[in-house]
C-alpha positions as a printed NumPy array, in Angstrom:
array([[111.099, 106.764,  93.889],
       [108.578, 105.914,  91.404],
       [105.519, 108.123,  91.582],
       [102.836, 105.528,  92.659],
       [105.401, 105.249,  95.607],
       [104.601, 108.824,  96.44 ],
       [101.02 , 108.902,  95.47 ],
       [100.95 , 106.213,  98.55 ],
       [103.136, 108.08 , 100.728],
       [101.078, 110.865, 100.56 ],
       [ 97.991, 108.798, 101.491],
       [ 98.918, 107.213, 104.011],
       [ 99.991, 110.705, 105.184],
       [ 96.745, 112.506, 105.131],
       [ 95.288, 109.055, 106.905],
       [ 97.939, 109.548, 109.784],
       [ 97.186, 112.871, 109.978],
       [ 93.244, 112.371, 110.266],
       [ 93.885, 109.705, 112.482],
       [ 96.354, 111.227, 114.547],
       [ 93.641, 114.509, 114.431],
       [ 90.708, 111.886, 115.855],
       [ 93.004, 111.411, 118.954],
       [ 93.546, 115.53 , 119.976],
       [ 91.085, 116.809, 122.707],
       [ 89.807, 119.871, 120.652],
       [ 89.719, 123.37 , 122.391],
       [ 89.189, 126.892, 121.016],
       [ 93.165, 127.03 , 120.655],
       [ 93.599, 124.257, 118.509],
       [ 90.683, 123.378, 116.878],
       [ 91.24 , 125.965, 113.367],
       [ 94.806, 124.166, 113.474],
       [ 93.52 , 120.678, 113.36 ],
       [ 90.489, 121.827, 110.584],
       [ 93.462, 123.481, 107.975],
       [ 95.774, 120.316, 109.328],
       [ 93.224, 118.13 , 107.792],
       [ 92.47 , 120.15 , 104.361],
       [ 96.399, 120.685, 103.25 ],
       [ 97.479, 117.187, 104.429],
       [ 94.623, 116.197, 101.97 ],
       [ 95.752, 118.64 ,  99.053],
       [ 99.318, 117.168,  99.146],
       [ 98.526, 113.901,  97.84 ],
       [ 95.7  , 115.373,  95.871],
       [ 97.632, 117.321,  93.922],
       [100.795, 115.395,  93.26 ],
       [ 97.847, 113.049,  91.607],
       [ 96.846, 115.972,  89.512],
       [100.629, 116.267,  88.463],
       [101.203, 112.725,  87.762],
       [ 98.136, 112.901,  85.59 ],
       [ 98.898, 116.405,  83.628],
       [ 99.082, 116.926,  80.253],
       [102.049, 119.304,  79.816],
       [105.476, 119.727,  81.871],
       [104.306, 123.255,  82.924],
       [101.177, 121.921,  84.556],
       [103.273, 118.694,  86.214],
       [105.636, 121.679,  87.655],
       [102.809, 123.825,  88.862],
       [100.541, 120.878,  90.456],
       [103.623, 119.673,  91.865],
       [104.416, 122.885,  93.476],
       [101.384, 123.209,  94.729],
       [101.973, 119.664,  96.544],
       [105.169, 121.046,  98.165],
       [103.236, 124.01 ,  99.226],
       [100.454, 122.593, 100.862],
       [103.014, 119.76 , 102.726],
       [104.92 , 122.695, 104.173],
       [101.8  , 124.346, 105.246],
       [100.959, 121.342, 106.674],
       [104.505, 121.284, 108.688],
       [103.141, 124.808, 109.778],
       [ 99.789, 123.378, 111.167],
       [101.705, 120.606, 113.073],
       [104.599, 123.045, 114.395],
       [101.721, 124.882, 115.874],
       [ 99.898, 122.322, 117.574],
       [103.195, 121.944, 119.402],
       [102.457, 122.548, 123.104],
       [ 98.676, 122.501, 122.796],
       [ 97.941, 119.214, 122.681],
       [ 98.009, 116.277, 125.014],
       [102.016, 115.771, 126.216],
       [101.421, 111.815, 125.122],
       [100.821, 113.177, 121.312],
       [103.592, 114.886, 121.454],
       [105.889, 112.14 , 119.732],
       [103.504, 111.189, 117.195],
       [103.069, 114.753, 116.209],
       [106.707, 114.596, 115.841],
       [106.71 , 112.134, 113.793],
       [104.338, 113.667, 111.284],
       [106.188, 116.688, 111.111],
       [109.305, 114.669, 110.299],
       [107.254, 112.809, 107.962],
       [106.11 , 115.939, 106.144],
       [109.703, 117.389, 105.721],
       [110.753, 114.359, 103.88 ],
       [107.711, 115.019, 101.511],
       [108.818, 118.338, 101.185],
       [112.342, 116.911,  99.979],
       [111.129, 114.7  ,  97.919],
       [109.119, 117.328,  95.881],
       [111.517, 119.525,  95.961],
       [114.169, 117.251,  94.008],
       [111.513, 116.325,  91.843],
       [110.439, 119.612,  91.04 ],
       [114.141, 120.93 ,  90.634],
       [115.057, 117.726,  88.409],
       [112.089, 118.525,  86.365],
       [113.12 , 122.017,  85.704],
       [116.575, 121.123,  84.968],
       [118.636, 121.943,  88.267],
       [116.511, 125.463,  88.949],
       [114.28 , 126.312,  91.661]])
């Protein structure tokens, strides 16, 4: 995957996640979820940009690992909002959570190809 591809995939992630966000009924149990939802869905694509636009390998491997950290935080956020949302957004939270595994994947093979096989 080329790594406009991902640049995109990570947009349009953050937008499903804002827009999916717009569509919770916010209460005192789930409203600091949804606010830190928003901000590392956000720093994902945000900082796989910063990678993609880095001036040395060590600073592509650190922005990049900071993308795969805030996608799995993300992941957290979402696996949290499970059970206090509406029942209908259940399967669309799903689906963002499956979404941001397969993120997490992604930058994880491209971290570990760009370190040479290591983690």
């Amino acid at each position: 995957m080329a790594h406009y591809d991902l640049e995109e995939r990570t947009l349009r992630f953050a937008k499903e996640i804002r827009k999916f966000i717009k569509s919770v009924k916010l209460t005192t149990v789930n409203e600091s979820d949804c606010r830190q939802l928003i901000r590392s869905s956000g720093s994902v694509g945000a900082n796989y940009i910063e990678a993609n636009e880095s001036f040395s390998k060590k600073d592509f491997l650190f922005r990049a690992k900071i993308s795969r950290k805030e996608v799995k935080e993300s992941r957290f956020w979402l696996s949290c909002l499970e059970n206090n949302i509406q029942p209908d957004l259940e399967p669309a939270r799903t689906e963002l959570h499956t979404e941001a595994t397969e993120i997490m994947k992604i930058l994880g093979a491209i971290i570990r190809n760009s370190e040479g096989g290591q983690v």
